[in-house]
C-alpha positions, 0 to 999 in steps of 0.5 A: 157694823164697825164705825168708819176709820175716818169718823173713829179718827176724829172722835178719837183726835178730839178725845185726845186734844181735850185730855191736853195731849197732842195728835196728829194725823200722820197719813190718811187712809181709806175714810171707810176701812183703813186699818189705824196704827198709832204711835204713842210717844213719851219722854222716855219712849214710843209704843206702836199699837196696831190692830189686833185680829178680832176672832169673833163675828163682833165687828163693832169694837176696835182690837188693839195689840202693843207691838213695839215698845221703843227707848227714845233713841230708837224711835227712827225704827218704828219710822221704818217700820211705818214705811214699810206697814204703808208701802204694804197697804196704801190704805192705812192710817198713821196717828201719832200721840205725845203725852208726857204720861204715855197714855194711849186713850184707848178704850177698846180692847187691848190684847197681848202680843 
């Protein structure tokens, strides 16, 4: 059983403000099964990670996919894509991290595409 997008938000906020980087929930969704996209922001970037499909019947673990990787200026585009991924599905949520590094803290897997 997958844990609930809201309690995976909290613990994944509360990993992120001990590792000294900001977060920010951007927009709630659904507390049980909302899909998460996270914007990661960088002095020299964004990068958008979404949710990746998970072909196996595992349901426990999170999938993530790299989707857009943005120079710094072009940062109002991963906006309107936000906008357009929340008028699809009311349901997701939006988290934003600022880490001078660029990490993303995301320890479940990461697939390409």
């Amino acid at each position: 059983m997958r844990l609930r997008s809201e309690i995976w938000v909290q613990a994944y906020m509360r990993r992120i403000q001990a590792a000294g980087a900001a977060g920010y929930v951007m927009r709630r969704g659904d507390p049980h099964a909302g899909a998460i996209l996270i914007c990661v922001s960088s002095p020299t970037g964004t990068v958008l990670f979404t949710p990746a499909p998970n072909p196996g019947l595992d349901q426990t673990d999170r999938r993530w996919r790299r989707r857009v990787a943005q120079a710094l200026q072009a940062t109002p585009d991963i906006a309107a894509r936000l906008e357009r991924e929340a008028s699809i599905d009311p349901d997701i949520w939006v988290l934003e991290i600022e880490d001078r590094d660029g990490r993303h803290f995301l320890d479940d897997e990461l697939v390409d595409g």
